[in-house]
C-alpha positions in Angstrom: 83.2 46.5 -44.4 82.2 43.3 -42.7 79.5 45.4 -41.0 78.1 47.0 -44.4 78.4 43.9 -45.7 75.9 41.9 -43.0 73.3 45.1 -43.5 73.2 44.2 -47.2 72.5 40.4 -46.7 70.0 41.1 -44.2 68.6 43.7 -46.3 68.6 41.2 -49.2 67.0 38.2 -46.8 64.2 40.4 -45.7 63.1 41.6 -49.3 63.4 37.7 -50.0 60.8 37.4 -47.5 58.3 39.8 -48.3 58.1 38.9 -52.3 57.4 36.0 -51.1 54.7 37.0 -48.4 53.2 38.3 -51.3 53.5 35.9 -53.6 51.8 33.7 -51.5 48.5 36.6 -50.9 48.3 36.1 -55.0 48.3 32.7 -54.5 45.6 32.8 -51.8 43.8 35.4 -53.5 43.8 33.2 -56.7 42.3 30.3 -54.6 39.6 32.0 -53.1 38.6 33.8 -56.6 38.1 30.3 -58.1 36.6 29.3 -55.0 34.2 32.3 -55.3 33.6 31.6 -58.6 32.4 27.9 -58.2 30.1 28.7 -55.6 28.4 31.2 -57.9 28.3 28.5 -60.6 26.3 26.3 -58.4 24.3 28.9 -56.7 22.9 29.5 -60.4 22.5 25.9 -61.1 21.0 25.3 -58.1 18.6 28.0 -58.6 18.0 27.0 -62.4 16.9 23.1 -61.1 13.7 24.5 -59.6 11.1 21.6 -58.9 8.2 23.2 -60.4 5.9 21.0 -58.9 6.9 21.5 -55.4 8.0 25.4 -56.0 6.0 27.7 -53.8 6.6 31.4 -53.5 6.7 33.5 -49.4 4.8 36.2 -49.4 7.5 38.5 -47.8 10.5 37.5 -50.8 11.4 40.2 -53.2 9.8 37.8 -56.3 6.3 38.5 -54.9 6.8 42.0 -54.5 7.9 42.4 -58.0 5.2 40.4 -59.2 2.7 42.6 -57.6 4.3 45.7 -59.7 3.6 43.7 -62.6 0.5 42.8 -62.1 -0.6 47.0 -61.5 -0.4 47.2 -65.3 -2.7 44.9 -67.1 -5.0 46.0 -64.4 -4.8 49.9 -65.1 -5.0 48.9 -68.7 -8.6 47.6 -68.3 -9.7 50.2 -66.2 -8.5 52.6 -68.4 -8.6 51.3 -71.9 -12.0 49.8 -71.8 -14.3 52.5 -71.3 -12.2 54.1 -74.1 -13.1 52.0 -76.5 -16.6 51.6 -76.1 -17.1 55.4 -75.9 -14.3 56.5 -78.3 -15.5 54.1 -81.5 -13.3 55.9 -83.8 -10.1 54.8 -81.3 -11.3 51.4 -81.0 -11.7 50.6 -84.8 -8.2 52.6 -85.7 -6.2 50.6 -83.2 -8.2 46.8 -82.8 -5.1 44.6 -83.6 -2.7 46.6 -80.8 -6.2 46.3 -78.7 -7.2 42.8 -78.9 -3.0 41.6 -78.5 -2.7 43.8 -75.6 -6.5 42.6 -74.2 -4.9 38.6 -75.0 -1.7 39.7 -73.2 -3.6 41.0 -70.0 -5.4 37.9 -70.1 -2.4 35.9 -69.9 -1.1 37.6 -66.9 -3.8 37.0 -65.1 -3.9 33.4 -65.4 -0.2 33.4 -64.5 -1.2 35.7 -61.2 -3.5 33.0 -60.2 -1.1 30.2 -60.7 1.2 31.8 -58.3 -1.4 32.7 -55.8 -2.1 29.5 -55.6 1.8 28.5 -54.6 1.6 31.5 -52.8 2.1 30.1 -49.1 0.2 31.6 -46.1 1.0 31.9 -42.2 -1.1 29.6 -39.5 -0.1 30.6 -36.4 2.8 32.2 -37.4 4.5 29.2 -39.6 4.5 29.5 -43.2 2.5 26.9 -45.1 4.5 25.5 -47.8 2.6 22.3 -48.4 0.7 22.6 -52.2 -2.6 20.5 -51.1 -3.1 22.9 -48.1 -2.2 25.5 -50.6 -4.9 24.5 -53.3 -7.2 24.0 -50.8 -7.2 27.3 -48.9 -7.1 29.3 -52.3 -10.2 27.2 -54.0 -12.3 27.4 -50.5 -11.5 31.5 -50.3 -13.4 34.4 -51.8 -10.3 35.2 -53.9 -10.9 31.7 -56.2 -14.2 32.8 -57.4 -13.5 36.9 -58.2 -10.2 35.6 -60.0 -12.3 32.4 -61.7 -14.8 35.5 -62.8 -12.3 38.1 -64.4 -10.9 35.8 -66.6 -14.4 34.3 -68.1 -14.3 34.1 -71.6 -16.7 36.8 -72.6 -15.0 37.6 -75.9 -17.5 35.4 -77.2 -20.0 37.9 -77.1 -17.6 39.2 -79.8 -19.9 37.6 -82.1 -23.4 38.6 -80.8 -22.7 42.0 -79.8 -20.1 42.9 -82.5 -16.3 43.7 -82.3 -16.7 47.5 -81.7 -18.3 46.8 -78.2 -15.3 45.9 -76.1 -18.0 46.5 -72.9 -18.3 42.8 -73.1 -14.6 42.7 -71.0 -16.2 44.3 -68.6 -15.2 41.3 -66.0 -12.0 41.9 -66.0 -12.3 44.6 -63.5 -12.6 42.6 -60.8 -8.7 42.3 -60.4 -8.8 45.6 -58.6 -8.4 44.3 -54.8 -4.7 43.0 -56.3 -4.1 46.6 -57.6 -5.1 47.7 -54.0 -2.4 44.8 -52.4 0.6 46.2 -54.6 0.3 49.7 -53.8 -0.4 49.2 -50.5 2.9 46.7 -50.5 4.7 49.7 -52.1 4.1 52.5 -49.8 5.6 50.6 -46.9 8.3 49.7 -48.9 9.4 53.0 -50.6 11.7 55.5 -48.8 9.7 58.3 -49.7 5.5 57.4 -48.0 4.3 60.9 -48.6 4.9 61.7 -52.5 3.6 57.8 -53.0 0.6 58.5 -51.2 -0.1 61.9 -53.3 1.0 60.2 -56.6 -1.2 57.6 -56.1 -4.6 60.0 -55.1 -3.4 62.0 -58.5 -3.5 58.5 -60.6 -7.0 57.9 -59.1 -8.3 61.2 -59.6 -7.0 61.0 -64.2 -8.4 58.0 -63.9 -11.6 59.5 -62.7 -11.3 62.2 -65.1 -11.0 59.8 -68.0 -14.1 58.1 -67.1 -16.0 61.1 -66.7 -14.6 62.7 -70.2 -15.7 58.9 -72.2 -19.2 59.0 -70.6 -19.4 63.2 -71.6 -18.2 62.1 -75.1 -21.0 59.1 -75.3 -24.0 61.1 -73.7 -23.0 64.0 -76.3 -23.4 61.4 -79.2 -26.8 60.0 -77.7 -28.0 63.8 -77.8 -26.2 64.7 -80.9 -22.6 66.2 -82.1 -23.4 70.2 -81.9 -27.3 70.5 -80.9 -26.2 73.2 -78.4 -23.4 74.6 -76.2 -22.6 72.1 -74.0 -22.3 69.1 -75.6 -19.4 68.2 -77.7 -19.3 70.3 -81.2 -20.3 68.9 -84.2 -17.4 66.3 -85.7 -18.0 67.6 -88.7 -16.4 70.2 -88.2 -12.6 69.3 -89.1 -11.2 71.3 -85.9 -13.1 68.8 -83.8 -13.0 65.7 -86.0 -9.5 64.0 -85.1 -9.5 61.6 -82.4 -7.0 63.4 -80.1 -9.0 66.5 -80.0 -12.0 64.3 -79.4 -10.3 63.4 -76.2 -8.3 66.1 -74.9 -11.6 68.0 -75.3 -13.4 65.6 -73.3 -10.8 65.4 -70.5 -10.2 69.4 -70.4 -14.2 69.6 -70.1 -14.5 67.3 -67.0 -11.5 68.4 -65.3 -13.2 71.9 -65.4 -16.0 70.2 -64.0 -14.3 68.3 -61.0 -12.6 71.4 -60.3 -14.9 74.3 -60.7 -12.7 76.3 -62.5 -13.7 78.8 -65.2 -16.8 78.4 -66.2 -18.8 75.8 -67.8 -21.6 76.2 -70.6 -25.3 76.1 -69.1 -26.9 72.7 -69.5 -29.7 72.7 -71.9 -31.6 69.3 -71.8 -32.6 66.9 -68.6 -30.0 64.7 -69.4 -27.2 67.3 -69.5 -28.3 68.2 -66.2 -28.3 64.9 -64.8 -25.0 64.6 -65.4 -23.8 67.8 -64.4 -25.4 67.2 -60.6 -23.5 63.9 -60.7 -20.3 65.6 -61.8 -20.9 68.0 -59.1 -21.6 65.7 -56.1 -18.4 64.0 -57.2 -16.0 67.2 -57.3 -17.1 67.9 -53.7 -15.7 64.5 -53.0 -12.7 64.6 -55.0 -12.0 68.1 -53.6 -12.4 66.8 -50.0 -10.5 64.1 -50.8 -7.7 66.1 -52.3 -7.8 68.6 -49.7 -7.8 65.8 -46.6 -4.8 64.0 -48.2 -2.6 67.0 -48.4 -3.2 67.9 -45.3 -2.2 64.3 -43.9 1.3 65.0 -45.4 1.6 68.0 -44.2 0.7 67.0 -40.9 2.8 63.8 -41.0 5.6 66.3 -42.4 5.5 68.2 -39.6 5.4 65.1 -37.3 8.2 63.8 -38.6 9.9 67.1 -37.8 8.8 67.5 -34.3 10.1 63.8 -33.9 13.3 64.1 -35.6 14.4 67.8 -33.8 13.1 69.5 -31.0 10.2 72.0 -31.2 12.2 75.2 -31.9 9.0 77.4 -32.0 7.8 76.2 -28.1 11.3 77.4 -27.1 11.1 80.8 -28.9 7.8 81.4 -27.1 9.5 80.3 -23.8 12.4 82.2 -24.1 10.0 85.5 -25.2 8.0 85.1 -22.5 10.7 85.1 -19.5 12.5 87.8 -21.3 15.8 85.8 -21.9 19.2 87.9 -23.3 19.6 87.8 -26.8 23.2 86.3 -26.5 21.4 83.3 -25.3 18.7 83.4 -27.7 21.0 83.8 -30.4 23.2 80.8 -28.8 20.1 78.5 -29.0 19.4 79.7 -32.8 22.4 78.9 -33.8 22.6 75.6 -32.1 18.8 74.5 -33.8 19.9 75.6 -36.9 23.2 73.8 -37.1 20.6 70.7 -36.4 18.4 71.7 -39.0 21.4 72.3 -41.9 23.3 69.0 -40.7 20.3 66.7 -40.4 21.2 66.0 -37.1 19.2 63.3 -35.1 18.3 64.1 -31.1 15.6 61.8 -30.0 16.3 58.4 -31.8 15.2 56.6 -28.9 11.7 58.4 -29.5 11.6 57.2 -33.3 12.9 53.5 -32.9 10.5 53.0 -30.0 7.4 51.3 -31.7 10.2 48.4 -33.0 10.9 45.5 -30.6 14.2 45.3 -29.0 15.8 43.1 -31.4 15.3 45.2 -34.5 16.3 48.3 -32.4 19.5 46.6 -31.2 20.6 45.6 -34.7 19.9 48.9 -35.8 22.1 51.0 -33.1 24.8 48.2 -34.1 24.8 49.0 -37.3 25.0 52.7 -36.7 27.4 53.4 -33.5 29.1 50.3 -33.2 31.9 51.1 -35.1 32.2 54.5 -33.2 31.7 52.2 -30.0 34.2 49.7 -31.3 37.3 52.3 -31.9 37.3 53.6 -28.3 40.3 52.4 -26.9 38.8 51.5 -23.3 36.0 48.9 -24.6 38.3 47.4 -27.8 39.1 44.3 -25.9 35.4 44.1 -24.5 33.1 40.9 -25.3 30.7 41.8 -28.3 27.3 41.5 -26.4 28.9 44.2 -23.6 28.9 46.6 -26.6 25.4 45.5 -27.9 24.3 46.5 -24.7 25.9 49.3 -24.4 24.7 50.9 -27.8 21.2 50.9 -26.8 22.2 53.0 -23.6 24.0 55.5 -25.9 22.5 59.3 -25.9 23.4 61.7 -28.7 24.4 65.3 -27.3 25.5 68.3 -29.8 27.6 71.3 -28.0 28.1 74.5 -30.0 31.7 76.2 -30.4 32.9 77.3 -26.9 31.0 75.2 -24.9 32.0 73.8 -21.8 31.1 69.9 -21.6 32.1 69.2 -17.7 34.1 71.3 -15.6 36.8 70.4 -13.2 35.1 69.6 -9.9 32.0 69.1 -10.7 30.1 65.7 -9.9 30.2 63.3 -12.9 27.2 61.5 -14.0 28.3 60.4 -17.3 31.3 59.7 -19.5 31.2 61.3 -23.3 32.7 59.3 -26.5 33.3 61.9 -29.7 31.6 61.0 -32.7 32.7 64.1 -34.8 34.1 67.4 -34.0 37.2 68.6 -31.4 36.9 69.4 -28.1 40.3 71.1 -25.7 41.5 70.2 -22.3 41.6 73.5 -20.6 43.2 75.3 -17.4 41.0 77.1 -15.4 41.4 80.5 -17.0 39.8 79.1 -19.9 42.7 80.0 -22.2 45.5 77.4 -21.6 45.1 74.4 -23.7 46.0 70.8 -22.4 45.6 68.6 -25.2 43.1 68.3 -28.1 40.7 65.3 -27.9 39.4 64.6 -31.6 36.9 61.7 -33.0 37.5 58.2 -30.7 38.5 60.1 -27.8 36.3 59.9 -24.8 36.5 61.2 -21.8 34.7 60.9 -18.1 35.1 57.3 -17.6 37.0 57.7 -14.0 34.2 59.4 -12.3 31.6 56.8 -12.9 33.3 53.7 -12.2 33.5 53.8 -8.8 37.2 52.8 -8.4 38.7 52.4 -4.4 41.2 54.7 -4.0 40.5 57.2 -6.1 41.4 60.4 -4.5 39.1 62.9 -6.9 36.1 60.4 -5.7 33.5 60.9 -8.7 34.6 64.4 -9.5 35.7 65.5 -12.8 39.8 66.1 -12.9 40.3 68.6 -15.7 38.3 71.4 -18.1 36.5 69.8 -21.4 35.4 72.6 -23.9 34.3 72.5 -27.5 35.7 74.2 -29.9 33.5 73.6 -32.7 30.3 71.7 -33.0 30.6 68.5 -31.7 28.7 65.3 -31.5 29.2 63.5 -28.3 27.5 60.1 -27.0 27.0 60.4 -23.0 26.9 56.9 -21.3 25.2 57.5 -17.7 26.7 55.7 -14.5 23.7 54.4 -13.7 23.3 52.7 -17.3 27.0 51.6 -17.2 26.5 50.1 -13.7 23.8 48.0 -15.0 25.1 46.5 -17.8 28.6 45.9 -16.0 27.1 44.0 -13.6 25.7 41.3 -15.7 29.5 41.2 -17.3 31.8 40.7 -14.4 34.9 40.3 -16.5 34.7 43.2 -18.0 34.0 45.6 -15.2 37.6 44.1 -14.0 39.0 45.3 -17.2 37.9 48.2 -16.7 38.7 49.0 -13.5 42.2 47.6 -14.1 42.4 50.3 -16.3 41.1 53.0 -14.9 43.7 52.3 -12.1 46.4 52.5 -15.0 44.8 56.3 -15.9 45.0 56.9 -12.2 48.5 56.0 -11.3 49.9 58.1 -14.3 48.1 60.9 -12.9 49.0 60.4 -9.3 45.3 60.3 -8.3 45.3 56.5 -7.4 45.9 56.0 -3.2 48.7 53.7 -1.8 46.9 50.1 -1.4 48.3 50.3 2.1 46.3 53.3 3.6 43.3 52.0 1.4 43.4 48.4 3.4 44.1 50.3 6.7 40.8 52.5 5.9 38.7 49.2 5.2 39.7 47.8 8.4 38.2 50.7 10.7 35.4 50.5 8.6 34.9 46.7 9.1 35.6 47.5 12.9 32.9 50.3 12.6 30.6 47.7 11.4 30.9 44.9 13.9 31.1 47.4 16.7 27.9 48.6 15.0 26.2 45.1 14.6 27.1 44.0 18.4 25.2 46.5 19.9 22.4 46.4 17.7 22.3 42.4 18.7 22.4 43.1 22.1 19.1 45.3 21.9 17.9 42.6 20.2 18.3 40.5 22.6 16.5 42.2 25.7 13.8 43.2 23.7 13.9 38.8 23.1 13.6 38.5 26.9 11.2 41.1 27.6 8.6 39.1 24.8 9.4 36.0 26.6 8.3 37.1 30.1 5.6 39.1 28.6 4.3 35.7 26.8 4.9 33.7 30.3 2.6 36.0 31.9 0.2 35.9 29.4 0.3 32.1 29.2 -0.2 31.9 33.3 -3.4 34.4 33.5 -4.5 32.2 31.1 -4.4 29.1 32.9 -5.8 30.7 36.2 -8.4 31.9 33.9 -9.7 28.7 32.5 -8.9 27.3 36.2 -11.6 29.6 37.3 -13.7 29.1 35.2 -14.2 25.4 36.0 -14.4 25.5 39.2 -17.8 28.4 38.8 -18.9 25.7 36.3 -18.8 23.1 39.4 -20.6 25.5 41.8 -23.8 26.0 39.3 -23.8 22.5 38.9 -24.0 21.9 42.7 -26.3 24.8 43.3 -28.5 24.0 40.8 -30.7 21.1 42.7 -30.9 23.5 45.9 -32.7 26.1 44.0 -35.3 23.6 42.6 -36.2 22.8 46.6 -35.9 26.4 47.9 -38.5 27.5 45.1 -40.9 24.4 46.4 -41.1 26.1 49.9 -40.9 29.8 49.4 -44.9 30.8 49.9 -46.4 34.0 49.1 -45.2 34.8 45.2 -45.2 38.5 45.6 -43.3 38.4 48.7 -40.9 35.7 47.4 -40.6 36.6 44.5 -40.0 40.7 45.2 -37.3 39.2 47.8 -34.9 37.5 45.6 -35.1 40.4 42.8 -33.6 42.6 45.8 -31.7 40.0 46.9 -29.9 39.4 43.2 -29.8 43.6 42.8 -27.8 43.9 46.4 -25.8 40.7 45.1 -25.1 43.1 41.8 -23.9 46.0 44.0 -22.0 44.4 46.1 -19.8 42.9 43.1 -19.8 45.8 41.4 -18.2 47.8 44.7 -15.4 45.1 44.9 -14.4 45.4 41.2 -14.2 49.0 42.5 -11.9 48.2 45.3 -10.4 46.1 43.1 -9.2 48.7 40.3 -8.0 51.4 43.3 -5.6 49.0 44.6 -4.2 48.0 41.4 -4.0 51.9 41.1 -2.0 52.1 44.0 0.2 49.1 43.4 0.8 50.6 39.6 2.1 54.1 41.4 4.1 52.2 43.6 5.7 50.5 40.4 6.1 53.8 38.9 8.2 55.3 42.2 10.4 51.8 42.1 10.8 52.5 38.1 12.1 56.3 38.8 15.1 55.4 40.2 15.8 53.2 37.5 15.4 56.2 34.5 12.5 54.2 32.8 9.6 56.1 31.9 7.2 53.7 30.9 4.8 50.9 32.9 5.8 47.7 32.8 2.8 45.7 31.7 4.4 42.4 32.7 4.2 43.4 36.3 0.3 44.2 35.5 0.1 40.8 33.9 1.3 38.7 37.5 -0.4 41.3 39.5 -3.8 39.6 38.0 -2.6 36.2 37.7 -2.1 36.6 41.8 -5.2 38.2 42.3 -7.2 35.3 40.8 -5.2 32.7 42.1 -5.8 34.2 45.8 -9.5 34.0 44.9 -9.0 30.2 44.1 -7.2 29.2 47.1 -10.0 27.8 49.0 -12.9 26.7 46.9 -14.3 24.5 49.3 -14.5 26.7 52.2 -16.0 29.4 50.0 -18.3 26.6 48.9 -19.6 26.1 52.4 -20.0 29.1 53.5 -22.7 29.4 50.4 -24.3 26.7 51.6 -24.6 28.2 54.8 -25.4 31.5 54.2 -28.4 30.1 51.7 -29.5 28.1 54.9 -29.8 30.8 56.8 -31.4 32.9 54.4 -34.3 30.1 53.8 -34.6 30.6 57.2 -35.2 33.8 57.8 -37.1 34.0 54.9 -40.0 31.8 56.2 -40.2 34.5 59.0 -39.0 37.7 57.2 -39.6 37.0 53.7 -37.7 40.6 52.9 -34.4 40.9 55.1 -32.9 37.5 54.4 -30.9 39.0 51.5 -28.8 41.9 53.1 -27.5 39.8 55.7 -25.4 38.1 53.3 -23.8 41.1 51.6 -21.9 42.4 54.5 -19.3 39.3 55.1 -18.8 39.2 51.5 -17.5 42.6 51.0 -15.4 42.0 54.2 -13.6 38.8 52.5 -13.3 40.9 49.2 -11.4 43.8 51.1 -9.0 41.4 52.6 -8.7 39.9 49.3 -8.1 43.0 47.7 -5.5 43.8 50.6 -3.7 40.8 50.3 -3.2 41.0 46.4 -2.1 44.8 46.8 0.6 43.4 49.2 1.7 40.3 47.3 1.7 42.6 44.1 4.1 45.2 45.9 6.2 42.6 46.4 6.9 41.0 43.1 7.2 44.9 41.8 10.2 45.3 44.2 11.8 42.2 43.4 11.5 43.5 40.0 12.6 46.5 39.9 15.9 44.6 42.0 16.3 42.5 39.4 16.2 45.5 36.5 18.9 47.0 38.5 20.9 44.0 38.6 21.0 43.5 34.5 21.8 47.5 33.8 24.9 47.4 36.1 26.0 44.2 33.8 25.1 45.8 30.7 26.7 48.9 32.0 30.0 47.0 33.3 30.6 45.2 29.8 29.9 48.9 27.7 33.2 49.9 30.1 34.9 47.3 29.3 34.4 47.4 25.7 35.4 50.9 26.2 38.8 50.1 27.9 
């Protein structure tokens, strides 16, 4: 009893509670209703104390647009009305007081259009002008001012000249026609429905055509007279043809006839009748071209929007034809572009938004999957700008009844979300069902995440099938990788629970092995780096010696080069004197063009000797480099192999200097006696120094390759001896 009797006190404490939970919601309710309604209060006063004087109207607000409807009346009336009445008298004179309120009723609307144009603002530079000077003064200095100022003259006056049956005299009130223009123009990118505006509007130009053309038939049959043959109108005194109604529905039915050929027309009689039946004429071409071009622009832009909003199913019947596909497939892909077609199924809205900038197009996808987006249970706790991104990267898919979506094994590029239909988690027989997966579900999300430890890798885990149609949204890796990695937070929570999914399936890894595994790879990588710095590093020391060399020929070259400078400069003075005393200029002069030709030869037979021994030292190098396994010269050795050779050429300049000088002494001499054998005494002792020259550079340069090579050999066996130890 005692037990009963604490259940019925709690029972009674908790209904306590909720009536007074909800008394408290109709209190708060109550609150917020009054609330509500004093904010509408003073949203309508605050919009009934309008400063008149500083009121000005944007150009994009709803008040402008229905102004501009308006404003397509008083101007149709003109159009239409006034040539009615001055060819129609009888119409004019039956109806003048509705006429003249209705003309004083027009007129008033268009001083009231021009007093809002002028608080009309306009954009500079994209910033709305709302300041009423600049207004005023942009409207009075524009083209618009002085058409409006025009239209709305007061020409009634002429009333009184002309008489009150010629309402002609309004005839400047059609200049209000560029504002008809700016409404409908402002209404076919407004409606929902572009195409039947744009043919209701040619069909209200061409009866308005029509009308004009029937008024001016009417008045050019009363200038010829009622009756006087077949074409004009018949005679009003006739009472069939005297009431005003058949005076115009004859008139219209006569030029519509006209402006579209059909049935036939009475001959014209006089040269006026055919005047205007050439003019009528010329104009039905037009009108008919007209007619025909605009219809075919909807039906084009029909056909457009088609193509645009589903896939071109008559390219893929030709396709299919042509490579002779089964007709269980072709029947398959019938089905599946008519389910589209029935359903009013969207595929390419990418295609269609893509002229909009990304701002419009993100607000739009909001607005249209984010609540689909927003009810998957993996991205509910996700930051709102992840799921604005996310949207955009969204792809619809439709999949007809049996289906497979992803199979078990294969590589996943993409997760799915459901947006309508039912798909099965199937065994591999196909039969076996799992589990259904309905609207919400998703699926796919494990194999594009990347997570460590995951045993399947990035392949699918189980059998997806549809069972009926079904709208899916795909999600790519590559587009979820992307946006994830500008929202680190997120990616966590998403991997945290992908790891969840895993370890209830068993297909998440032990951490332990998964750490051991990231060790031998980080071993594998430093291993890896070591020896790719120790390459490095020869290939350092091999630049360095290389640049050494280079630096040292260098300096023996500019070395040499001063001291040849020098020995001009010295022998320059001698040859003034020795050209004083040579005698006989034929004889002198044909012995020191032989002597400078032997002088030629002979260098050019040392270079020789030169390039044979550096020959024969580089095949000695290459026998040294053998035994070493390198197949390649070693351009260093090259490199001091010249740098020696020159410097044993600079050794003893001053010797060398001498010996000129006594050579040329000797040559004077024997040139006073034998004018032509002076020369080739002096070439023998020079090729004799070049040779041992040569020999000794051949020797040194065999030497510094041997000590090389020794010194190669020394640096492998340490490389070699640390690769064994690494080894060990």
């Amino acid at each position: 009893m005692d037990k009963t009797g604490d259940v019925g006190i709690r029972r009674n404490q908790w209904q306590r509670l909720f009536r007074w939970q909800r008394r408290q919601k109709v209190t708060e309710e109550g609150e917020d209703g009054v609330k509500d309604e004093g904010k509408q209060n003073a949203s309508v006063d605050s919009k009934l104390k309008v400063n008149w004087k500083e009121w000005v109207v944007d150009p994009a607000d709803q008040f402008y647009y229905v102004w501009l409807q308006i404003m397509i009346f008083p101007i149709v009336y003109n159009w239409v009305i006034i040539i009615l009445r001055t060819c129609f008298t009888t119409i004019a004179m039956s109806y003048l007081p509705v006429w003249l309120t209705l003309d004083y009723l027009a007129d008033l609307m268009y001083m009231i259009d021009m007093v809002i144009i002028v608080h009309t603002g306009y954009l500079d530079q994209g910033i709305l002008i709302k300041d009423l000077t600049q207004l005023k003064k942009h409207y009075l200095h524009s083209k618009h001012f002085l058409r409006d100022l025009v239209s709305l003259l007061p020409t009634d006056f002429l009333y009184f000249v002309f008489g009150i049956q010629t309402p002609l005299v309004r005839i400047n009130r059609f200049l209000r026609l560029p504002r008809l223009n700016e409404a409908l123009d402002r209404m076919e990118t407004r409606t929902s429905y572009p195409n039947t505006f744009r043919i209701s509007k040619l069909m209200i130009y061409i009866f308005v055509l029509i009308h004009w053309n029937a008024c001016l038939y009417f008045a050019l049959s009363n200038y010829i007279g009622f009756g006087s043959d077949r074409w004009v109108y018949p005679n009003i005194t006739n009472p069939k043809f005297a009431s005003m109604r058949r005076q115009y529905f004859y008139c219209f039915w006569f030029s519509a006839q006209i402006f579209t050929t059909v049935g036939d027309t009475p001959l014209p009689k006089r040269e006026e009748e055919y005047l205007f039946m050439i003019a009528d004429l010329l104009i039905a071409v037009l009108v008919f071209a007209s007619i025909v071009g605009n219809v075919g622009n909807v039906i084009t832009s029909l056909r457009d929007r088609d193509n645009v909003f589903f896939p071109n199913h008559e390219l893929v019947k030709a396709y299919l034809r042509s490579h002779h596909i089964s007709k269980e497939l072709r029947q398959r892909i019938d089905n599946w572009y008519q389910h589209l077609h029935i359903n009013k199924k969207i595929m390419r809205e990418n295609e269609i938004l893509q002229q909009l900038p990304v701002h419009l197009r993100t607000e739009i996808a909001v607005s249209v999957h984010l609540p689909t987006l927003s009810k998957v249970t993996i991205f509910q706790s996700c930051e709102k700008s992840l799921l604005e991104e996310l949207v955009l990267k969204l792809t619809p898919q439709v999949f007809s009844p049996g289906e497979y979506v992803c199979r078990k094994g294969d590589v996943g590029h993409e997760m799915y979300i459901i947006k309508e239909g039912k798909l099965a988690v199937v065994a591999d027989d196909g039969v076996t069902e799992y589990a259904v997966l309905s609207e919400s579900n998703f699926f796919g999300e494990i194999s594009i995440l990347n997570i460590k430890g995951n045993r399947s890798g990035n392949r699918r885990t189980a059998n997806i099938r549809s069972i009926g149609y079904s709208d899916l949204f795909s999600l790519s890796k590559e587009d979820l990788t992307d946006v994830l990695s500008e929202f680190p937070a997120a990616k966590r929570h998403l991997e945290e629970k992908g790891r969840q999914i895993l370890t209830k399936m068993g297909m998440l890894e032990d951490s332990g092995e998964a750490e051991e595994g990231e060790a031998e790879q980080v071993e594998i990588k430093i291993n890896r780096l070591e020896s790719n710095l120790e390459v490095l590093q020869t290939k350092l020391a091999r630049l360095m010696v290389e640049l050494e060399s280079s630096h040292r020929k260098m300096q023996a070259r500019v070395e040499q080069l001063e001291w040849e400078v020098a020995a001009l400069e010295t022998q320059l003075p001698e040859d003034g004197e020795d050209e004083e005393r040579a005698q006989g200029r034929g004889e002198g002069v044909g012995g020191e063009v032989g002597w400078e030709r032997e002088e030629a030869e002979g260098e050019e037979e040392g270079s020789d000797a030169k390039v044979k021994k550096q020959g024969q030292g580089e095949d000695g190098n290459d026998v040294t480099k053998e035994g070493d396994g390198e197949s390649t010269k070693s351009t260093k050795e090259d490199v001091e192999r010249m740098v020696e050779g020159d410097k044993s050429g600079l050794k003893d300049p001053d010797n060398q200097e001498k010996k000129k000088e006594d050579g040329g002494e000797k040559n004077r001499e024997k040139g006073d006696d034998r004018p032509g054998k002076g020369d080739g005494a002096e070439i023998e002792p020079k090729d004799k120094k070049e040779e041992t020259s040569g020999e000794r550079e051949s020797e040194e340069g065999r030497e510094k390759a041997e000590e090389d090579s020794e010194m190669e050999q020394k640096d492998e066996g340490q490389k070699n001896s640390k690769n064994n130890q690494k080894g060990e």
